[in-house]
Each structure stands twice: as C-alpha cells, then as structure tokens.
C-alpha positions as CSV (number, residue, x, y, z in Angstrom):
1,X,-99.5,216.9,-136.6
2,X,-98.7,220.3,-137.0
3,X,-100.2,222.6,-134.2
4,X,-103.8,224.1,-135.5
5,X,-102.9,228.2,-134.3
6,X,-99.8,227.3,-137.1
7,X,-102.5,226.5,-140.1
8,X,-104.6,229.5,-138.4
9,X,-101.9,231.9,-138.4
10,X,-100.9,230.8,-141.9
11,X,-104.3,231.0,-143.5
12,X,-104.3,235.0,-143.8
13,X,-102.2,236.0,-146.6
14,X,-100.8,239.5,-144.9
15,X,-99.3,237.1,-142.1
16,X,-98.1,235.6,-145.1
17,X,-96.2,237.9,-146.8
18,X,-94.7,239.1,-143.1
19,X,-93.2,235.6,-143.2
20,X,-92.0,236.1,-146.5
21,X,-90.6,239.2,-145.7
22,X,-88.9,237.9,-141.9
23,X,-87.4,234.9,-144.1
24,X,-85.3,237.3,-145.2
25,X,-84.0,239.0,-142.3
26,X,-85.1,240.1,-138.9
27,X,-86.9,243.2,-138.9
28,X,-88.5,246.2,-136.8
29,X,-92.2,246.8,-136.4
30,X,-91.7,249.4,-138.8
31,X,-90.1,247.9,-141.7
32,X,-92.8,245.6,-141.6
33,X,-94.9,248.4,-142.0
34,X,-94.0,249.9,-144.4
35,X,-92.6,246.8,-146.6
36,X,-96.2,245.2,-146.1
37,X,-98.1,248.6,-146.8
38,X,-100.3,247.7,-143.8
39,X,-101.3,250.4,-140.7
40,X,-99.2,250.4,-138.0
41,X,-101.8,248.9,-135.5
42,X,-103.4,246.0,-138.5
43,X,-99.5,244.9,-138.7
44,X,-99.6,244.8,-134.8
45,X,-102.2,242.6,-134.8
46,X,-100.9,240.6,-137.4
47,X,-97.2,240.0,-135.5
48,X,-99.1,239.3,-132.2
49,X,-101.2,236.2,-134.0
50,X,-97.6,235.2,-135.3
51,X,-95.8,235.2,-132.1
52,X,-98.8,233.2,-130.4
53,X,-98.4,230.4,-132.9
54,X,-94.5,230.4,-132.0
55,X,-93.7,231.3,-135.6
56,X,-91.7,234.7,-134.8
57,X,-89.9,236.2,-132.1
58,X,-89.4,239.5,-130.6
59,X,-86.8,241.0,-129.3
60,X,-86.6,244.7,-127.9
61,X,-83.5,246.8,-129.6
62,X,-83.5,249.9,-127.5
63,X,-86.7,251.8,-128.8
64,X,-87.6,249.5,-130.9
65,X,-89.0,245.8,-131.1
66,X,-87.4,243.5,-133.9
67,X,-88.8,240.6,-135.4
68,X,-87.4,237.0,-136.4
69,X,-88.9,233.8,-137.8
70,X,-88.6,230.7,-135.2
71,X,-87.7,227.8,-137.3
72,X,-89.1,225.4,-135.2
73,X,-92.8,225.7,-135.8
74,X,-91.9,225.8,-140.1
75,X,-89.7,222.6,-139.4
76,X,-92.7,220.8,-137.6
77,X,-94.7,221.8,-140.8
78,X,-91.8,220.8,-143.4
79,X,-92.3,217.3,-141.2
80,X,-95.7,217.0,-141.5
81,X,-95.9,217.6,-145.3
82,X,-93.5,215.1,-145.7
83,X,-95.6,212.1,-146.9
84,X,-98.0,214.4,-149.4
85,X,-94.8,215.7,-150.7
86,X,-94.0,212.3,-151.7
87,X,-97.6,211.7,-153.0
88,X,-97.6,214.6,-155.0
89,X,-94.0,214.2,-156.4
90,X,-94.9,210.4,-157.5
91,X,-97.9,211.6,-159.0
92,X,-96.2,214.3,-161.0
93,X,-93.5,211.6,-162.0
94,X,-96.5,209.6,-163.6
95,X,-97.7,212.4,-165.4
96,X,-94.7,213.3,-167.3
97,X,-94.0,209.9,-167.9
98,X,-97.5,209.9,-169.7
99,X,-96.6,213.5,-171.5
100,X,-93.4,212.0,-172.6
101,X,-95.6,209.0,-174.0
102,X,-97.6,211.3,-175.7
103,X,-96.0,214.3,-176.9
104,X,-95.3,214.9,-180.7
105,X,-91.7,214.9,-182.1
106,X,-91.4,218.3,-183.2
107,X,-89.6,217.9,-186.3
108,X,-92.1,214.7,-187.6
109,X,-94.5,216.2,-189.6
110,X,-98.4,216.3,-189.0
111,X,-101.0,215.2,-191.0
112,X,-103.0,218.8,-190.5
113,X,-103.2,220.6,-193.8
C-alpha cells in the first residue's frame, strides 16, 4: 500500500494544486508562489511536506531552488488504485448498459400531452 505521509501530503488541496502546477514543468520557489497565490513562507511549508513524502525534488540553480515532481511515489499510487480502478470502471460499464436499456428513442414519440 501506498505510504501514509503520500495520502497526508495529498489531502491539502494547495499541495495539490503545486502538484498540478510541477506536472507541468519544474519550477522555482517563486513561480510556485506566485502561480499558487500563496505567501512565500505558507508555500515553503507546503514544498517541505512534499519533499518529505518523496513526491518532489529540489535542486539548487545558482540562487535559486527549483522544484520537480518524483514519479515514483505517484507510480506507487497509480499501483495501488489499480484494482478500484477496475471496480469502478465495471460498475460504470453496468450502469450505461442499464441507461442504454432505458433511455428513450428520441425521435419515438411520447405519450405526454
């Protein structure tokens, strides 16, 4: 099973949306900051929870420190979702079988006056 500091570092939706914004491209502390619209130390705080999960890394760039996502951790989660994905794609199958069951022809017409 996925480690529990991933789901913990996941749970906060501004770590979120950092992830979002590092599966785009790696970026510096303060593109982060001001993509995110966070403070300068809240986003700190927020990259330092990250990097303790082993879901980014840093890497110093003269001055500054740049950010990338590690894809191992979201790998291990992809893994572990696996066997719900299934469960949830089978169960969605059965449902639109049943819509399709069920739906109205469009162009029959209906009894509603």
């Amino acid at each position: 099973m996925a480690d529990a500091s991933l789901w913990t570092a996941l749970a906060d939706p501004h770590r979120r949306a950092i992830v979002a914004l590092l599966l785009e491209r790696p970026r510096s502390v303060g593109e982060i900051v001001e993509a995110s619209g966070l403070s300068q130390p809240s986003t700190s705080k927020h990259l330092k929870v990250l990097r303790e999960a082993g879901l980014v890394q840093v890497r110093q760039d003269a001055q500054r420190r740049v950010y990338a996502l590690d894809p191992a951790p979201i790998a291990e989660l992809d893994a572990w979702l696996a066997p719900y994905r299934t469960l949830w794609n089978t169960s969605l199958d059965r449902l639109g079988r049943r819509l399709d069951e069920t739906s109205v022809d469009p162009e029959e017409p209906t009894t509603e006056d």
